[in-house]
PyMOL CGO cylinders between C-alpha atoms (Angstrom):
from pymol import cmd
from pymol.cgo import CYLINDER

trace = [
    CYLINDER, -0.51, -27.69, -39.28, 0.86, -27.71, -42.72, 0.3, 1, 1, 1, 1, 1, 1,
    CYLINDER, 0.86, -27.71, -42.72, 2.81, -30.47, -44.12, 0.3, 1, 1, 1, 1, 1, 1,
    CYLINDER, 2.81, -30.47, -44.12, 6.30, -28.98, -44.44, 0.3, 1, 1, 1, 1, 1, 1,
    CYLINDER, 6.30, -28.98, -44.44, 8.46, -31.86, -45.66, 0.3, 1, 1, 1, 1, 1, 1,
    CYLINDER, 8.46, -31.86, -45.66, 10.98, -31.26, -48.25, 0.3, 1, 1, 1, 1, 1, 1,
    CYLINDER, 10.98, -31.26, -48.25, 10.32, -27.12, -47.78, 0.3, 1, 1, 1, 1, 1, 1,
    CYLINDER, 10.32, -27.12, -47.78, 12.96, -24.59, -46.44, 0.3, 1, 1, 1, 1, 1, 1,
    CYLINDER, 12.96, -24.59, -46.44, 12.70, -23.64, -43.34, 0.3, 1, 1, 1, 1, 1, 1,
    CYLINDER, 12.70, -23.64, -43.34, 13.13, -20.16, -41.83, 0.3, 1, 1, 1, 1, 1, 1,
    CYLINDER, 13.13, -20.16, -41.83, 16.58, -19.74, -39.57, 0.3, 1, 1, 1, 1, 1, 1,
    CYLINDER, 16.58, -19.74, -39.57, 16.03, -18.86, -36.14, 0.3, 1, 1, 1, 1, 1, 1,
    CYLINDER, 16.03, -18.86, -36.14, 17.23, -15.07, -37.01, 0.3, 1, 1, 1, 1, 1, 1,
    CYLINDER, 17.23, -15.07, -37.01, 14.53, -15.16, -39.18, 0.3, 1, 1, 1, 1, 1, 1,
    CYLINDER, 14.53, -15.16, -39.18, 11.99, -16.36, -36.31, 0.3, 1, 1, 1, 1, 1, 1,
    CYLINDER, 11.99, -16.36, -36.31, 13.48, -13.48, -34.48, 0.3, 1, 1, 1, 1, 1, 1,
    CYLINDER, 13.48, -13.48, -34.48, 12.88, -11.14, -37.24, 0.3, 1, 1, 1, 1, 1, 1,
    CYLINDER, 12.88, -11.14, -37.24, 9.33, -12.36, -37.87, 0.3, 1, 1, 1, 1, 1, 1,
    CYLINDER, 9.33, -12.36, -37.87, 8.72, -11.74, -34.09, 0.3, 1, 1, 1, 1, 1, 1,
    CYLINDER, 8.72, -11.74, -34.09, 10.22, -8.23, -34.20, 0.3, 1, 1, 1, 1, 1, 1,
    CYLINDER, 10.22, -8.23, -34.20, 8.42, -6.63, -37.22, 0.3, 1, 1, 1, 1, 1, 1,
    CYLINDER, 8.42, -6.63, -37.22, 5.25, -8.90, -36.52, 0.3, 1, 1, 1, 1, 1, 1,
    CYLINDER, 5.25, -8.90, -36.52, 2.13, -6.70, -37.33, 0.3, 1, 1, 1, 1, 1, 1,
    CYLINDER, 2.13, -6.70, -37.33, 4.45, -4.41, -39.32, 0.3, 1, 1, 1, 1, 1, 1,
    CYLINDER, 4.45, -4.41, -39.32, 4.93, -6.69, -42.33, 0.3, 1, 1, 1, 1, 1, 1,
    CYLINDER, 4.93, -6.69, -42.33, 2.40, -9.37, -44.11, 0.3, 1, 1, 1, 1, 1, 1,
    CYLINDER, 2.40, -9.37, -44.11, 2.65, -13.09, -44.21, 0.3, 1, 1, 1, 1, 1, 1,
    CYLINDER, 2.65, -13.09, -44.21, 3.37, -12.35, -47.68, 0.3, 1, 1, 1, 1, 1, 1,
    CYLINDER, 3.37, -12.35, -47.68, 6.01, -9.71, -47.19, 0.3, 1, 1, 1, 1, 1, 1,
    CYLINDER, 6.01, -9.71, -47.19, 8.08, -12.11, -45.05, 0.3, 1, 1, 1, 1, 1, 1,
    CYLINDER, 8.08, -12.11, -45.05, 7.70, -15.02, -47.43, 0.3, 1, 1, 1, 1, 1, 1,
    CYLINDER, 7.70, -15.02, -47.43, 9.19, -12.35, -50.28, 0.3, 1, 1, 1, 1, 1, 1,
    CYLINDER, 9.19, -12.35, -50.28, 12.11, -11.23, -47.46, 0.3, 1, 1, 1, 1, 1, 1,
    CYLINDER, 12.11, -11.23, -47.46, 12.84, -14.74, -46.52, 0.3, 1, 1, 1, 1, 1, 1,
    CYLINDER, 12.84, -14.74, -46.52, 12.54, -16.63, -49.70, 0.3, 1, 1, 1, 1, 1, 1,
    CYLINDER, 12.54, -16.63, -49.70, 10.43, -19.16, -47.78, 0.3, 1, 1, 1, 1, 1, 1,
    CYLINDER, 10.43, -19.16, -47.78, 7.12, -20.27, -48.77, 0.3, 1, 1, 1, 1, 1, 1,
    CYLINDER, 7.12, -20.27, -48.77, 3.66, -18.76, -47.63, 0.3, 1, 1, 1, 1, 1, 1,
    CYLINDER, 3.66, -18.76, -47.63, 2.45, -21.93, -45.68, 0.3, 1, 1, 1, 1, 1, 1,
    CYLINDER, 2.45, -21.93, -45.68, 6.19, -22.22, -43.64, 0.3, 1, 1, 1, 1, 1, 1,
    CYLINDER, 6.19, -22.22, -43.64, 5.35, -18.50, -42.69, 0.3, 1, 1, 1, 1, 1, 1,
    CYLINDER, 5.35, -18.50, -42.69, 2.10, -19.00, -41.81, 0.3, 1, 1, 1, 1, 1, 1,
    CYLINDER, 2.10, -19.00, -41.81, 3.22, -22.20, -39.54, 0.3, 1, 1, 1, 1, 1, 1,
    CYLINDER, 3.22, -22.20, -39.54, 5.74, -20.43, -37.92, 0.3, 1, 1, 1, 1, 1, 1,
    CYLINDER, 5.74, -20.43, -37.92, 3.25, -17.71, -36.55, 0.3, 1, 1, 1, 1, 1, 1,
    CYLINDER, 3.25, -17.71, -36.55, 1.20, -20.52, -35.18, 0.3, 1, 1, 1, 1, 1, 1,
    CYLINDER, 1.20, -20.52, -35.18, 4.40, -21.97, -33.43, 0.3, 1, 1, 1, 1, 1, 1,
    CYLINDER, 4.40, -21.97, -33.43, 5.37, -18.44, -32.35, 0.3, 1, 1, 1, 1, 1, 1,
    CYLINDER, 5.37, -18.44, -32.35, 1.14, -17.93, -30.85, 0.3, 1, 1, 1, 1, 1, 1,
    CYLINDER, 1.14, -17.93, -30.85, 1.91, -21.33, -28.82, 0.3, 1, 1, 1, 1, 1, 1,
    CYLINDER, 1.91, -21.33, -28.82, 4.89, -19.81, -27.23, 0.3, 1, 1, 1, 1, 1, 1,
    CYLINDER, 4.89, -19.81, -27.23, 4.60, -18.69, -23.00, 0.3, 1, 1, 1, 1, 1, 1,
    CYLINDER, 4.60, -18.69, -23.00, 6.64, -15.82, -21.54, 0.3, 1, 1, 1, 1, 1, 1,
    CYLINDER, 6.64, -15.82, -21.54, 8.73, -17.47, -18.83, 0.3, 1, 1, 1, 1, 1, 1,
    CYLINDER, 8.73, -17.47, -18.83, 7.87, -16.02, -15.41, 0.3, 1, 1, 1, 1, 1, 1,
    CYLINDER, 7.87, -16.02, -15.41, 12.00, -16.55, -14.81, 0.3, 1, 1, 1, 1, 1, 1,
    CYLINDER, 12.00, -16.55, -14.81, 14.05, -16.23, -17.35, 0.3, 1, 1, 1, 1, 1, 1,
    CYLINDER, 14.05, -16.23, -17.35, 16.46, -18.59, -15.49, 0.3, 1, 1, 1, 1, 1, 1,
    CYLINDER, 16.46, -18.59, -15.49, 13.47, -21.62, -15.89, 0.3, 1, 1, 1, 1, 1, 1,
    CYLINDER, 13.47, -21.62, -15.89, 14.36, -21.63, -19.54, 0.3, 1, 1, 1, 1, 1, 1,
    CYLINDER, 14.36, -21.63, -19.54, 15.54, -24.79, -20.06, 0.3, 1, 1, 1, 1, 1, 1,
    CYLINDER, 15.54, -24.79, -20.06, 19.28, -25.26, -21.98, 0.3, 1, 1, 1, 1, 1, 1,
    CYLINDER, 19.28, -25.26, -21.98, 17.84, -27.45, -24.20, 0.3, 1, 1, 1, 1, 1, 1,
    CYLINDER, 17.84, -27.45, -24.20, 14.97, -25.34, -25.32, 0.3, 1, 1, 1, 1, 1, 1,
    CYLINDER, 14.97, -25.34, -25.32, 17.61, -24.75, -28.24, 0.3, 1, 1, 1, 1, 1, 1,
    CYLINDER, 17.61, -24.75, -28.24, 18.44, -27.98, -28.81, 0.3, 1, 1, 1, 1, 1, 1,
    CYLINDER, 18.44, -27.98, -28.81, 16.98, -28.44, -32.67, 0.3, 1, 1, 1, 1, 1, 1,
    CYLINDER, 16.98, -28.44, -32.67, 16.44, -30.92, -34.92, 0.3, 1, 1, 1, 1, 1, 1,
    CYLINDER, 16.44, -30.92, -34.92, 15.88, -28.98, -37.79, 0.3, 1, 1, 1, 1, 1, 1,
    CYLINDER, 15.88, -28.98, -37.79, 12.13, -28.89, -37.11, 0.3, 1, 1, 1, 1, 1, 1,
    CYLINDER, 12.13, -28.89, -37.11, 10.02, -25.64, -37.49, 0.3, 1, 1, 1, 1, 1, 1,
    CYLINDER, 10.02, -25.64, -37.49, 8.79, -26.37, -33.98, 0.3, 1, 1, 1, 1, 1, 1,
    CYLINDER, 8.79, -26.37, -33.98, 12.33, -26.14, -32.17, 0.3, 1, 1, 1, 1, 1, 1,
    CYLINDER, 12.33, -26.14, -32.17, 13.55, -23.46, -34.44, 0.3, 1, 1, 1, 1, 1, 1,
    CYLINDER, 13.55, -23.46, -34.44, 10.57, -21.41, -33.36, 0.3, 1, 1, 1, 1, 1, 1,
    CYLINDER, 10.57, -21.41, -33.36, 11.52, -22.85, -29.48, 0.3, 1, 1, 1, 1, 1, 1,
    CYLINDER, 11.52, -22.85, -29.48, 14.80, -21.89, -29.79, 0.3, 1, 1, 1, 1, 1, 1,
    CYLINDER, 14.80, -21.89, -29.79, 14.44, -18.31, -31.33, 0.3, 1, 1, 1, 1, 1, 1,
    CYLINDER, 14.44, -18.31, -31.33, 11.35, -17.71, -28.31, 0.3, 1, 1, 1, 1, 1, 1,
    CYLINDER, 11.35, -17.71, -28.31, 14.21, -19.26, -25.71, 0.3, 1, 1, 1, 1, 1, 1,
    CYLINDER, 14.21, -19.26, -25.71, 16.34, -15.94, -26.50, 0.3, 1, 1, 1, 1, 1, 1,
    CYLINDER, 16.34, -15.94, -26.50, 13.60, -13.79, -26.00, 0.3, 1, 1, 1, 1, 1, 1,
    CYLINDER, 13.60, -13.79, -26.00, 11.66, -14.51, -22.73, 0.3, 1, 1, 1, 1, 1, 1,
    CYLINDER, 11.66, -14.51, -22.73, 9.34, -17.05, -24.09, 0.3, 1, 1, 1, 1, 1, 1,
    CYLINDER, 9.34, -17.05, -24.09, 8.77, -21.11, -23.32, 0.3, 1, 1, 1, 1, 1, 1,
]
cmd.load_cgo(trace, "trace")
C-alpha cells in the first residue's frame, strides 16, 4: 500500500462514486474528477477489492462507519452502505 500521509483523501461519496462508475472511468479520470492524487485512487480500489458482500445486511456492524479519517474506514464505511463488509 502506498504511503498516503499528508495527501487528501477521497470522501466517502466519492468511494461511492468510484464504486458506481468503476470500469466506466480510468484511475486517471477519477483522480482529474476528484482532485485527489493517482496513488490515493489507486489505494482506494485496493481497499474497495478487499471488501465482502454481507450475506445479511443486518450483520453489518454500526461501527463499520465509525472513521478515523483513514482511507481504510472511509472505504469501510462507503462499502457498509452498499452491502459490503
Amino acid at each position: 500500500m502506498a504511503d498516503l500521509t499528508g495527501k487528501k483523501l477521497p470522501t466517502v461519496e466519492q468511494v461511492e462514486a468510484i464504486m458506481k462508475d468503476w470500469g466506466k472511468c480510468s484511475v486517471e479520470e477519477f483522480a482529474d474528477r476528484f482532485q485527489l492524487d493517482k496513488e490515493v485512487i489507486e489505494a482506494t480500489v485496493e481497499y474497495l477489492h478487499k471488501l465482502k458482500r454481507a450475506s445479511n445486511k443486518r450483520s453489518i456492524s454500526v461501527m463499520a462507519c465509525y472513521r478515523n479519517d483513514q482511507l481504510e474506514s472511509i472505504v469501510r464505511c462507503a462499502g457498509a452502505q452498499h452491502g459490503y463488509m
